[in-house]
C-alpha positions in Angstrom: 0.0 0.0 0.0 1.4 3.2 -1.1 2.1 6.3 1.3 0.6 9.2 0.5 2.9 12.6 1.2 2.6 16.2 0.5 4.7 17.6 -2.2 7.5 19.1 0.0 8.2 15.6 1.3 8.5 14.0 -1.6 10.9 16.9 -2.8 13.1 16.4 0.3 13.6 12.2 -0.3 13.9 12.8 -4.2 16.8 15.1 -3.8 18.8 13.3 -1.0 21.0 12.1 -3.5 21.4 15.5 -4.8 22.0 17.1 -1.2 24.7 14.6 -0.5 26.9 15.6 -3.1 26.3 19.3 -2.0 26.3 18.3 1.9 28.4 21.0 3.6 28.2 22.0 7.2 26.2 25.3 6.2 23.9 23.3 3.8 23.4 20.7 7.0 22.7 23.5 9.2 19.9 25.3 6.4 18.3 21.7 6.0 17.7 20.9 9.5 15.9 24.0 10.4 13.4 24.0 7.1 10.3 23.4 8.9 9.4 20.4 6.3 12.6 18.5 7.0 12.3 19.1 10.5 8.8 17.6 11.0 9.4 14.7 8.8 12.2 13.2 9.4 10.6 10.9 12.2 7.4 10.4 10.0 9.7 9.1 7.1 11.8 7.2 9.3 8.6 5.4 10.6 6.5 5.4 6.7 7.0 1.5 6.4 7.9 2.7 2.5 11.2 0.7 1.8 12.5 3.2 -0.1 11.6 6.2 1.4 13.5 4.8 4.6 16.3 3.7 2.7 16.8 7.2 1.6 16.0 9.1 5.2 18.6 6.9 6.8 21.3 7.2 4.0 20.5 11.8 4.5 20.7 11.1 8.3 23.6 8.9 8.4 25.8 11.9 6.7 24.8 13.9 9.6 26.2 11.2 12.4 29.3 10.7 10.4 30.3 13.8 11.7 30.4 16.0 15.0 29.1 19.1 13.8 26.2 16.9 12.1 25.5 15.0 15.4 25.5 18.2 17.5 23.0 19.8 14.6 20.5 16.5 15.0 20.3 17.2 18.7 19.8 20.7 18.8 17.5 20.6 15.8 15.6 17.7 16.3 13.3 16.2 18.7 14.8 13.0 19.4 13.5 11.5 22.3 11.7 8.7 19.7 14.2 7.9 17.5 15.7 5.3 19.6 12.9 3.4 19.8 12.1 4.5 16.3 15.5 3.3 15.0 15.5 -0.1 17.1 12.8 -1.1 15.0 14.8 -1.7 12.0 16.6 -5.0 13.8 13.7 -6.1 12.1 14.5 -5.6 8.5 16.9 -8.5 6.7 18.1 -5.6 4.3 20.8 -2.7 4.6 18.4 -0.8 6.5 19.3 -2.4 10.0 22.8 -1.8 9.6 22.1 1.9 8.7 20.2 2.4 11.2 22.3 0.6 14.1 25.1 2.7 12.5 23.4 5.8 13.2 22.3 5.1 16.8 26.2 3.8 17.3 27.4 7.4 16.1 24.7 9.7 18.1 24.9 7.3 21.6 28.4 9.9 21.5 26.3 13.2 22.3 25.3 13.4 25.2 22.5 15.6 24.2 21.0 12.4 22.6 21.5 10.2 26.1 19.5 12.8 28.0 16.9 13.0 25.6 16.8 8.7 25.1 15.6 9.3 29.2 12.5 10.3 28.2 11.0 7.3 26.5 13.2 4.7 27.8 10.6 3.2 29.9 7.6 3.2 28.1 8.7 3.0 24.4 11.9 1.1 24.3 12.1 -1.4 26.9 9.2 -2.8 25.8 10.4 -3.0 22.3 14.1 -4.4 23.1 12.8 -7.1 25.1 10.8 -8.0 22.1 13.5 -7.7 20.0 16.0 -9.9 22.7 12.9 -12.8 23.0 12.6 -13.3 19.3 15.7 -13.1 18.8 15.7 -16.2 16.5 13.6 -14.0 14.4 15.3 -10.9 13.7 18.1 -9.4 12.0 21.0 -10.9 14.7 23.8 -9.1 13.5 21.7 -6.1 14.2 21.0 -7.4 17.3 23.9 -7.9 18.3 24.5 -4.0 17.4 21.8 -3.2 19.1 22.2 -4.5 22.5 26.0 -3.5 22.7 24.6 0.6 21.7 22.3 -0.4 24.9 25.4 -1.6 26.9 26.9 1.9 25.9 24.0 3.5 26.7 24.5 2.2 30.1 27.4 5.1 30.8 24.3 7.0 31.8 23.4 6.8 34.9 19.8 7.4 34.8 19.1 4.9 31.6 21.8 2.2 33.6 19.1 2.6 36.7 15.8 2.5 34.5 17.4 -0.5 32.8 18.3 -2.4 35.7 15.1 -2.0 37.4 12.9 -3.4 34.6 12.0 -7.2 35.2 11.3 -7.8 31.7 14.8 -6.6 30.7 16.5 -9.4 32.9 13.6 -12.0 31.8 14.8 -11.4 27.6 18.2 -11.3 28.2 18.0 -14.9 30.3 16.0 -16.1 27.8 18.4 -15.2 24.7 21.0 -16.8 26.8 18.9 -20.4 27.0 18.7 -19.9 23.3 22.4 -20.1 22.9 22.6 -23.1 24.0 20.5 -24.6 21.4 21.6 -22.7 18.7 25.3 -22.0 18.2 25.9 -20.1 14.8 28.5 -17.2 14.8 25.7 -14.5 14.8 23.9 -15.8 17.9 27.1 -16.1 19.4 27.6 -12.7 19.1 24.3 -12.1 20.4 25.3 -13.4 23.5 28.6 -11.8 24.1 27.0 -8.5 23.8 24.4 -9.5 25.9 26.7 -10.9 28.7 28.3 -7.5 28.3 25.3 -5.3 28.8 24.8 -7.5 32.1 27.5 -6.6 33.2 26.9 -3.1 32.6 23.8 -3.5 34.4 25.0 -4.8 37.4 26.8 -1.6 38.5 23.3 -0.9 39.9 22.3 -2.9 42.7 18.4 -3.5 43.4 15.4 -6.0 44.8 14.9 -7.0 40.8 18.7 -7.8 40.5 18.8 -10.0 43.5 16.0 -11.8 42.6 17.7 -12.8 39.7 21.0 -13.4 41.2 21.0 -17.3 41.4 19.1 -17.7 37.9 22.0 -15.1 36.7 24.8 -17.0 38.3 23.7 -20.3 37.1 23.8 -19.5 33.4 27.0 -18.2 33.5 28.3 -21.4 35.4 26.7 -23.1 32.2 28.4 -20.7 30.1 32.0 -21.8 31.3 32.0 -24.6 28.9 31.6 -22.5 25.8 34.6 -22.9 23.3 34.6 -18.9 22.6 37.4 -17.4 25.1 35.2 -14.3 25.5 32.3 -15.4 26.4 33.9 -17.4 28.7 35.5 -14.1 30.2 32.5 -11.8 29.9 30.4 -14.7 32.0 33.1 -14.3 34.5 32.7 -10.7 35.0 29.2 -11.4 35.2 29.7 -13.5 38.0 32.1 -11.7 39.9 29.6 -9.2 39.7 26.1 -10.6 40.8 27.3 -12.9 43.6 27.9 -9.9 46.1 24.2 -9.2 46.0 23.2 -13.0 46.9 24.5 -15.0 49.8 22.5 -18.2 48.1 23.7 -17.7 44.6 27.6 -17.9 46.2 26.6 -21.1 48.3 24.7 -22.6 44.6 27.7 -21.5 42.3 30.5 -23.4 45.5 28.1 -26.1 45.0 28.4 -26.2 41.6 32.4 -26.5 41.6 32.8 -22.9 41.1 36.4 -22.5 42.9 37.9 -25.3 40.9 36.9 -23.5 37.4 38.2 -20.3 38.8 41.7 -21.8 39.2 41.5 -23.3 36.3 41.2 -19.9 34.6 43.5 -18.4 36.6 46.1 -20.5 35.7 45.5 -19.7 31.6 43.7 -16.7 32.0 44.7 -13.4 30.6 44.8 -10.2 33.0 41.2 -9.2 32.4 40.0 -13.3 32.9 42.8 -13.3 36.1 41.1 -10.1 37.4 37.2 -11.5 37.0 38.1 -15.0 38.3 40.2 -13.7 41.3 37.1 -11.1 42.2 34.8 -13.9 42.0 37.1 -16.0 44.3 37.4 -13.3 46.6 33.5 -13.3 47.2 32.7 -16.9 47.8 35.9 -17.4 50.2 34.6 -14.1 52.2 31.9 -15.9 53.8 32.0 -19.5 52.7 33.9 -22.3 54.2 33.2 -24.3 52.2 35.1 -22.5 48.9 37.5 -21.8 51.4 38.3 -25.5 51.4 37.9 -25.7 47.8 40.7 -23.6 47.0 42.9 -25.5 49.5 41.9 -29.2 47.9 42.5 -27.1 44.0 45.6 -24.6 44.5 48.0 -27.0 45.8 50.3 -25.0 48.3 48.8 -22.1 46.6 51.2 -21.5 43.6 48.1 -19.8 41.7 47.3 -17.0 44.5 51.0 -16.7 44.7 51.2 -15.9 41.1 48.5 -13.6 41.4 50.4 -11.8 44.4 53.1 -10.7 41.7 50.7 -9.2 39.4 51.4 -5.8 38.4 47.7 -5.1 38.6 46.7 -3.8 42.2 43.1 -5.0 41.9 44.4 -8.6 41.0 46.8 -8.4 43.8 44.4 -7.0 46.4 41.8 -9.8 45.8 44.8 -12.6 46.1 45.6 -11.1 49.2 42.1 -11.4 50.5 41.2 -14.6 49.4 44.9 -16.1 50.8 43.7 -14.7 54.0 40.8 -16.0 54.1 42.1 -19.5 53.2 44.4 -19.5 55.9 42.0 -20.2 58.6 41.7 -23.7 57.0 43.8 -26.2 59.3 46.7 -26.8 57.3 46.7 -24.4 55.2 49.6 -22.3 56.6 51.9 -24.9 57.0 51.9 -26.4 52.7 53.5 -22.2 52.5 56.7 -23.4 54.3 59.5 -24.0 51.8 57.7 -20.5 49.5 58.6 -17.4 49.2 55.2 -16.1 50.7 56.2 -14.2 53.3 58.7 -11.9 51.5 56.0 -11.6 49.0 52.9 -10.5 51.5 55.6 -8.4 53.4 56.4 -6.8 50.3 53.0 -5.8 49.8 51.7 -4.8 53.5 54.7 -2.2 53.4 54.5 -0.9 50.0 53.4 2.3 48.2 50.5 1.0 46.6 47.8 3.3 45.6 44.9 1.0 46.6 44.7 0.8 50.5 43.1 -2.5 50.1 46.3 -4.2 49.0 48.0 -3.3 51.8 46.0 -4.2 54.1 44.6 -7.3 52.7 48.4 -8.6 52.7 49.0 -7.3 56.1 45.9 -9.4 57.3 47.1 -12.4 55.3 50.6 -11.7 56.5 49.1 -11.5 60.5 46.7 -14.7 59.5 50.0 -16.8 58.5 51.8 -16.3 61.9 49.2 -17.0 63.5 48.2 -20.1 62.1 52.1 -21.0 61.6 54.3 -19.6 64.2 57.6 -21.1 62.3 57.0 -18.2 59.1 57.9 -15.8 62.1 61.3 -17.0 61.5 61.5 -15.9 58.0 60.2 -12.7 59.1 62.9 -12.0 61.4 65.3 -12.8 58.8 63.5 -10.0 56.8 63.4 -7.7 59.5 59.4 -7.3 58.7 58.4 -7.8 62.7 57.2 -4.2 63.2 54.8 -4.8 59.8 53.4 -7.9 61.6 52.9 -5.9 64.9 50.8 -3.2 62.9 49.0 -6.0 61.1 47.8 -7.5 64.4 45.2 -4.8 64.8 43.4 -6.0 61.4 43.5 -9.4 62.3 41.8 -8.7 66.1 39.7 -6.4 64.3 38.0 -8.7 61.8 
């Protein structure tokens, strides 16, 4: 069924071609405030006419290629629609979708266009990307894939990140795509999935009742996803992990249940720095408050040569979170003693009386280095040796204190 336009719109889409060629700042500027242009753009955008899309998103992708274009869209236009508006087009199996995802990848860089993206977020495009994420078997997927990771970047701002996170449905679709992987493993819905690991993760920089609801269905997908093949998935469902388990005490005890320690290590002993720094975070959690993955790393770091690896990271965060979790492993009889004959000691002391910038380093090796006395008077000797007695006496008062 054919469209029906007044004549100044169908001047406007017949001579995009001709206004491309001619497409300098000053003609950009004179285009977006004729009145025509200005009104239409969204109602051409949204005409279901093939072409007459096709042409609006080639004349509005010129503007995002550019600053000064992006910057003119937002102060010209009204554009509090177009992300729902654009999101549609996940559904077209033509050029369109990539146009389009092109276009909302350029303007998520204004943050004119975030603020306005506030307005309808709720009511118009929520309800329209959780569509899009529950039929995903349906749609476009390399669109999709687009799509969700311009959502993920979205995330950046703070009030969209909170909307986000709060809405049920959200956290339903994006479990749901998840199941789907596992069922169907072609490159494009892989790529659905890492981008929607990675908006998870994104997500989970807010913390609220809908996110801890979640927390063990969360947890236990991404314990399924640790036997994927694809290195960074496997990574991303780390950092998911290491990231929903401090909101849940019962999705910590399901995912030590579920063998999560061993994995960890097993990372840990391959991983890269971001894998290492995921996998050493998510350690760090369960041994806080569970004896249980205490014991776990005991049985699967023999005399702990991973954690001691990790202790000579160059990455504080890394370091910091070895340091914690050795502590915390040391109240597990034995434990101390298998550190004997290593070099743990000079290592933790190292540490506890060092310059780092992150407090937590130092004083998670002080309390590790206080812990190991403790528990195995015979390392005092090496301390001596290293003249480190006065950082064990000011280490006492975290260990009395915790």
């Amino acid at each position: 069924m054919k469209t029906n336009y007044n004549s100044n719109v169908d001047a406007i889409v017949g001579d995009i071609a001709l206004t491309s060629s001619l497409f300098s700042e000053e003609n950009q500027r004179l285009l977006l405030t004729c009145s025509d242009v200005n009104a239409q753009l969204p109602k051409l955008l949204s005409s279901g006419a093939p072409e007459i899309q096709k042409e609006t998103l080639a004349l509005i992708f010129l503007y995002s290629e550019s600053e000064n274009g992006r910057r003119l869209l937002v102060r010209h236009q009204d554009l509090t629609k177009w992300l729902q508006i654009l999101m549609t087009f996940v559904n077209s199996t033509d050029g369109k979708a990539s146009s389009a995802m092109n276009i909302l990848s350029a303007l998520t860089e204004e943050e004119g266009f975030k603020t306005q993206c506030r307005v309808m977020l709720s009511t118009g495009v929520l309800p329209l990307f959780t569509q899009l994420l529950t039929s995903a078997e349906l749609v476009n997927q390399a669109a999709l894939a687009h799509c969700v990771g311009i959502m993920g970047n979205l995330c950046a701002d703070a009030v969209i990140r909170m909307q986000m996170a709060k809405c049920k449905e959200c956290w339903q679709a994006c479990l749901k795509l998840v199941d789907e992987c596992y069922d169907v493993s072609t490159p494009k819905y892989q790529e659905c999935l890492f981008a929607v690991l990675g908006l998870m993760m994104n997500l989970l920089l807010e913390s609220n009742g809908i996110i801890q609801h979640f927390a063990v269905d969360i947890s236990a997908r991404c314990m399924s996803l640790l036997r994927e093949k694809d290195g960074r998935i496997v990574t991303r469902a780390i950092g998911v992990l290491s990231r929903i388990l401090p909101t849940s005490s019962s999705a910590v005890e399901e995912v030590v249940k579920g063998g999560v320690v061993k994995k960890m290590i097993k990372f840990l002993k391959a991983g890269g720095q971001i894998t290492s720094n995921y996998g050493i975070k998510t350690l760090s959690i369960c041994t806080r408050s569970n004896r249980q993955a205490q014991e776990d790393l005991v049985k699967s770091d023999k005399k702990f040569s991973v954690l001691l690896k990790l202790l000579e990271s160059e990455n504080e965060m890394i370091v910091g979170n070895a340091a914690f979790c050795l502590g915390q492993c040391l109240e597990v009889p034995g434990a101390a003693t298998s550190l004997l004959n290593s070099n743990v000691v000079m290592i933790l002391l190292k540490h506890a009386g060092g310059d780092a910038t992150r407090a937590s380093v130092q004083e998670n090796a002080a309390i590790a280095l206080g812990k190991l006395c403790v528990a195995e008077r015979r390392h005092i000797v090496q301390l001596r040796k290293l003249n480190g007695l006065a950082i064990l006496n000011s280490s006492m008062k975290y260990v009395h204190s915790i």
